[in-house]
Rosetta silent file (secondary structure, phi, psi, omega in degrees, C-alpha in Angstrom):
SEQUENCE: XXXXXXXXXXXXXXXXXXXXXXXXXXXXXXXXXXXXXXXXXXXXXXXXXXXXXXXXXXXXXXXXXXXXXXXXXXXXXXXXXXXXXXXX
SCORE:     score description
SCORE:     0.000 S_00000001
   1 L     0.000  144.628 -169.136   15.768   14.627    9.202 S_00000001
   2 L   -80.421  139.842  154.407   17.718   15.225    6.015 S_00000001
   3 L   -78.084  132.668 -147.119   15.946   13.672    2.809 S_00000001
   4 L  -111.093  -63.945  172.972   18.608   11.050    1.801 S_00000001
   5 L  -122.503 -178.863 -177.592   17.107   10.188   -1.607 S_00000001
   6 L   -28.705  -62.338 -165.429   14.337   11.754   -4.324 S_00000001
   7 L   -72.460  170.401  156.429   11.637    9.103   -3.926 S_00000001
   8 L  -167.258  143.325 -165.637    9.742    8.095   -0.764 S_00000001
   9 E  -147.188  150.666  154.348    7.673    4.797   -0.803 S_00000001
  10 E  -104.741  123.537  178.747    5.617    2.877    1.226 S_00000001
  11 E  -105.049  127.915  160.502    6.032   -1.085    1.523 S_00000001
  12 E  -139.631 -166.295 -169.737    3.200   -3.134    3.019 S_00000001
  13 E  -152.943  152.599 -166.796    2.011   -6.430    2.651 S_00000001
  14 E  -110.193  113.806  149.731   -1.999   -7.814    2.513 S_00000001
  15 E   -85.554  110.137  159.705   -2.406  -10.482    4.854 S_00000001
  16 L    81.130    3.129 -167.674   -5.732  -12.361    5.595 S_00000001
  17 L    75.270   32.281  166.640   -7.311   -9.410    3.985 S_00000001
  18 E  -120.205  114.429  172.933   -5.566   -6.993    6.206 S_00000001
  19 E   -61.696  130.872  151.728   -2.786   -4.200    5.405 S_00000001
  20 L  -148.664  118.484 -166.048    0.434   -3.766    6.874 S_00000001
  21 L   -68.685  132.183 -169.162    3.143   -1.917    7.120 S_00000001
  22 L   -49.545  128.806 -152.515    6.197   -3.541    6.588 S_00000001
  23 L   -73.707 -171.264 -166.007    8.126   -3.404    9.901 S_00000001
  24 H   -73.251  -24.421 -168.975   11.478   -1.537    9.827 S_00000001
  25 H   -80.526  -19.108  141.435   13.307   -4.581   10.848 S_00000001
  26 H   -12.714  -72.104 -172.663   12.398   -6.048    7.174 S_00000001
  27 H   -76.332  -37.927  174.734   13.304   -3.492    4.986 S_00000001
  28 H   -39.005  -51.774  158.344   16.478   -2.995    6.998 S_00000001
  29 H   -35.390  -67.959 -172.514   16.973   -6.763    6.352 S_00000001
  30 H   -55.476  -58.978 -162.242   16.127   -6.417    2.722 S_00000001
  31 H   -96.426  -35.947 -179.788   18.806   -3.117    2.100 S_00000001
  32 H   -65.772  -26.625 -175.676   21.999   -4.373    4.125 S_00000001
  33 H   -74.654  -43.010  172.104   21.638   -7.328    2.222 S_00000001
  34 H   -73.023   -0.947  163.730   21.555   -5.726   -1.009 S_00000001
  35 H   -72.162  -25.182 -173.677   24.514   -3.278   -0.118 S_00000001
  36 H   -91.594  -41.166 -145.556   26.390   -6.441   -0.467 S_00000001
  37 H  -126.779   12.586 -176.648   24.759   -8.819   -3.416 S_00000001
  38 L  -168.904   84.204 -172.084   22.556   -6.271   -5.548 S_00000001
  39 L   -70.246   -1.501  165.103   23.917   -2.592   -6.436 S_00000001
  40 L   -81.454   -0.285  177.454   20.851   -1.850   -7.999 S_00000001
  41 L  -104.995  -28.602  174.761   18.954   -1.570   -4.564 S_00000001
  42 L   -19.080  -32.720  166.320   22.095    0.132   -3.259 S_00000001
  43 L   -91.299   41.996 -178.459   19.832    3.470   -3.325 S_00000001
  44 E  -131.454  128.935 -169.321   17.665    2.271   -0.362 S_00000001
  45 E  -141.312  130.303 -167.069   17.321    3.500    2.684 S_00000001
  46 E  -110.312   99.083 -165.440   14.776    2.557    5.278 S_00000001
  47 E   -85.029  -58.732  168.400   13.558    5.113    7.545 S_00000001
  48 E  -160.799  169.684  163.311   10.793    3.639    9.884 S_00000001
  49 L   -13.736   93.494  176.572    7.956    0.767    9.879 S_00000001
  50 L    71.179   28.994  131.352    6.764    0.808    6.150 S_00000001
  51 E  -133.033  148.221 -168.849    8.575    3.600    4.679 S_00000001
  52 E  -138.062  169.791 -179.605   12.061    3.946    2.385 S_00000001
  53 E  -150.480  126.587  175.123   13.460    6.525    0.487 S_00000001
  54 E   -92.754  145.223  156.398   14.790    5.503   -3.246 S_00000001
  55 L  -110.655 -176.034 -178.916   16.806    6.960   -5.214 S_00000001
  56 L   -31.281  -36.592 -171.939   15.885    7.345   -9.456 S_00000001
  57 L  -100.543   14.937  157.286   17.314    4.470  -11.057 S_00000001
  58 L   -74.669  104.420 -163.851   15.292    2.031   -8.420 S_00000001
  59 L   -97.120  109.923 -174.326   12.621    0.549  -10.877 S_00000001
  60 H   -47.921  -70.019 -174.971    9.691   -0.019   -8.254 S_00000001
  61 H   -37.858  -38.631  175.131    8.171   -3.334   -9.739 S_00000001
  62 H   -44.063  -82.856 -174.390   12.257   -4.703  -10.046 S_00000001
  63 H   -50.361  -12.020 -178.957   12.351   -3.864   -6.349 S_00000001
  64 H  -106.954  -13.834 -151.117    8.698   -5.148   -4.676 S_00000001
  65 H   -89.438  -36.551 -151.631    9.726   -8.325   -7.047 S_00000001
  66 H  -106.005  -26.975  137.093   12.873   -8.653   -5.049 S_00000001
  67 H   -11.952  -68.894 -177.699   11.606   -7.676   -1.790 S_00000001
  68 H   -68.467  -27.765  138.926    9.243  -10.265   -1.664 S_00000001
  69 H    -5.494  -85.965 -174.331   11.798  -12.667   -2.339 S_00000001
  70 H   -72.438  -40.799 -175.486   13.994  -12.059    0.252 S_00000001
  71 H   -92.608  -13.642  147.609   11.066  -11.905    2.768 S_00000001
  72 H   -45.862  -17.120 -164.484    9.813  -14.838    1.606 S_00000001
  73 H  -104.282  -27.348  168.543   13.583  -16.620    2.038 S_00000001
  74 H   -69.278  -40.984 -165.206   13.104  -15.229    5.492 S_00000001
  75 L    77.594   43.285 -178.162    9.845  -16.389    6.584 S_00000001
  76 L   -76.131  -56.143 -167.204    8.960  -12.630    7.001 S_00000001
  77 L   -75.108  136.921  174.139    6.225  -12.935    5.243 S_00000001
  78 L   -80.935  167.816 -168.385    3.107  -15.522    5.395 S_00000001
  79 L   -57.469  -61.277 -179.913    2.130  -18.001    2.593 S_00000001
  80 L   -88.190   17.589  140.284   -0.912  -15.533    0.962 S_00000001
  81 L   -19.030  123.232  173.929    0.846  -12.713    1.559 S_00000001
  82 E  -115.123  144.462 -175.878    1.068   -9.837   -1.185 S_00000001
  83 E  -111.189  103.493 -176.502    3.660   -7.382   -1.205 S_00000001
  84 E  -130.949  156.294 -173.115    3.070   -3.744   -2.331 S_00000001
  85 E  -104.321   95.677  165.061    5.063   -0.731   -3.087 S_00000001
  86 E   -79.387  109.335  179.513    3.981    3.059   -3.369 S_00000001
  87 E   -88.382  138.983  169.507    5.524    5.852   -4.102 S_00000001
  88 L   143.754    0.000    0.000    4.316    9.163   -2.245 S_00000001
């Protein structure tokens, strides 16, 4: 597979005191929406269960802030849920 952008990050979320990676159909969720209503995530691309590839001008914190959002507006996410974002 071709690297698409720079970055590569992993999104998971802490549940119950348990990690997990965010499934694919999430972030997928998360970046088609934002191709339409938020060109700064426009440089997101979701590759499998808990990993994306960014490109530069994606400001991580901007982005786990808006993430969590949106899976929150979903009911991806449970009530003590935490959402976090890594790059590597």
């Amino acid at each position: 597979m071709l690297a698409m952008f720079a970055r590569k990050i992993r999104v998971s979320y802490e549940a119950d005191g348990k990690r997990h990676s965010c499934p694919l159909k999430w972030l997928d969720s998360f970046s088609m929406r934002s191709f339409t209503n938020a060109s700064r995530f426009d440089d997101t691309l979701p590759v499998e269960d808990g990993r994306m590839e960014v490109g530069t001008r994606v400001e991580l914190d901007e982005l786990a802030r808006a993430m969590e959002d949106w899976f929150r507006r979903k009911s991806y996410l449970p009530g003590d849920a935490h959402l976090t974002i890594e790059e590597g």
